[in-house]
N, C-alpha and C positions, 0 to 999 in steps of 0.2 A: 280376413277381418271384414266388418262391415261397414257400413256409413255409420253407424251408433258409435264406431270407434275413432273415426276421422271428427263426426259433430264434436266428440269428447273431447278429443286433439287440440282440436281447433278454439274448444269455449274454456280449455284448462292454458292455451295459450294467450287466449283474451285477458283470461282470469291474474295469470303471469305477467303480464306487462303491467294489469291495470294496477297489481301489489308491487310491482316493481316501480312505478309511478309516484304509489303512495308512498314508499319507504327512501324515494328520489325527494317531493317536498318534505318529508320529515326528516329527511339528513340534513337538509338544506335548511332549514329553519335552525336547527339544533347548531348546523357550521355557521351561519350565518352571527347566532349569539356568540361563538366558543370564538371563531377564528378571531375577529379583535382585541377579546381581550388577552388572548394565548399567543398573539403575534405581540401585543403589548409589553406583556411578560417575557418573551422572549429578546425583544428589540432593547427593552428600557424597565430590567427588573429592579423592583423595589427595596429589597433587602428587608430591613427592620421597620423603617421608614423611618422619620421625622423625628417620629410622636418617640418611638422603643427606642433609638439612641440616645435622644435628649434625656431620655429614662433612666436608662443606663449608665450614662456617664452622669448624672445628677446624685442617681446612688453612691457610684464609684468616689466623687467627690465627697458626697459626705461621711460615706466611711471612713475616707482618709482623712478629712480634715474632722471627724471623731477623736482617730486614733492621736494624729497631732496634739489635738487641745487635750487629751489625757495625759500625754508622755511632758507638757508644760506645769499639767497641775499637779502631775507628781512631783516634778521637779519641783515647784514654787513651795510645796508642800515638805519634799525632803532638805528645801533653805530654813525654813521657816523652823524643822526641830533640831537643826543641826546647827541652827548661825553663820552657817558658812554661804551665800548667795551665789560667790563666784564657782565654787566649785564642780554644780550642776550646768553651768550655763554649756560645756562642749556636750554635753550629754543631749540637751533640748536640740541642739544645733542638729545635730547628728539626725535625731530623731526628725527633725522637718526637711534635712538632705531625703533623709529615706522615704519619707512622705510622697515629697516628690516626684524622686525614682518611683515610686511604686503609683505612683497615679498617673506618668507618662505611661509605664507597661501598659497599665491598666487599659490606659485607654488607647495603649493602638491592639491591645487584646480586643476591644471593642470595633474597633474600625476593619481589623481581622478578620472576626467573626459576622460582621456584617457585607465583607465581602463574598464571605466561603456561601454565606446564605443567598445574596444574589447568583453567585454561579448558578448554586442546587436549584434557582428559581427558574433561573434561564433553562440549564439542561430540561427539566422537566416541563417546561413551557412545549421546550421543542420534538420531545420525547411526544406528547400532546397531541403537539400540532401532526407528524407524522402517523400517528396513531388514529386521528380523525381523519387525514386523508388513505387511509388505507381503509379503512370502515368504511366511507362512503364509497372507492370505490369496489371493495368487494360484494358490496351490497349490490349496486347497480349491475356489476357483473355476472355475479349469480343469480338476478331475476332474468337475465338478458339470455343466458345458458337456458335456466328452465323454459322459456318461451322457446328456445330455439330445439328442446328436448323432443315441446311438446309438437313444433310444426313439424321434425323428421317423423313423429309417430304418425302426426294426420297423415302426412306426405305418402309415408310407408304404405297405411292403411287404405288411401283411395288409390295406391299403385296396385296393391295386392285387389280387390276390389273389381277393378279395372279389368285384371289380368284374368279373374274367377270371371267376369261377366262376358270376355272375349273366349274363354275356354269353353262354355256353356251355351255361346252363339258357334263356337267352331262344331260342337258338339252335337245339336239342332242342325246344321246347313248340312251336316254329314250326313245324319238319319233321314233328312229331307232329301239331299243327291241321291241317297241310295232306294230309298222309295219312288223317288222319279222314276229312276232306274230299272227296278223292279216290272214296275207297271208297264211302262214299256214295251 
């Protein structure tokens, strides 16, 4: 091999570090943004927040307290053509037990769901964060390898080099011995 292959070596391992460099500050910018708000997420997830529970159970209430105030007018409605007033009234009761029951469900269905969604936040926060630190560093790793590909090439190349240039002076001092020699 020759010095054009060692020069090559040598400015492809320049080349290697100096992208290895740049993909070093742009990991780091890019972790710089991610890791606080993914350690955030991770530490202290959010779930629905504030705003989607308050939402939710606001819904939840006024379906049920819909359904309540129907199962009343019916009733008030089935005294009113019937003449009978006391007869409906275990009927309404019934129906605001149930109300109830079914807006307690409701709403630890709600509180439920809003925890299953903080886990998935969390896992995946941390899923993230693991993911980012192996990006960066295989990234670093891999430019650090190619530099270190390119310096065994140069290395190689001014050993082999080296070895043609002492084989070629051994080669000359012979012919030159042996010509002394001769003349002699």
């Amino acid at each position: 091999m020759g010095r054009g292959i060692t020069k090559s070596a040598l400015q492809g391992s320049g080349n290697a570090a100096a992208a290895g460099e740049t993909a070093n500050l742009r990991g780091q910018n890019i972790y710089n943004e991610l890791f606080p708000q993914l350690s955030g997420e991770a530490t202290n997830p959010q779930g629905y927040g504030i705003q989607g529970l308050n939402a939710m159970n606001t819904a939840n209430q006024q379906s049920i307290g819909g359904s309540n105030a129907a199962a009343v007018g019916e009733g008030n409605q089935m005294a009113a053509r019937t003449r009978n007033v006391g007869a409906f009234q275990p009927a309404e009761s019934e129906a605001q037990r149930q109300g109830g029951r079914q807006l307690s469900q409701n709403a630890l269905g709600i509180q439920q769901a809003n925890e299953n969604q903080r886990q998935s936040q969390q896992q995946r926060a941390l899923s993230a964060l693991q993911g980012l630190y192996g990006t960066e560093m295989n990234t670093g790793l891999g430019y650090g390898n190619l530099q270190n590909d390119f310096l065994k090439t140069g290395v190689g190349s001014a050993a082999q080099t080296t070895n043609a240039w002492q084989g070629t002076a051994k080669l000359v001092e012979d012919a030159l011995g042996g010509a002394a020699t001769a003349g002699a």
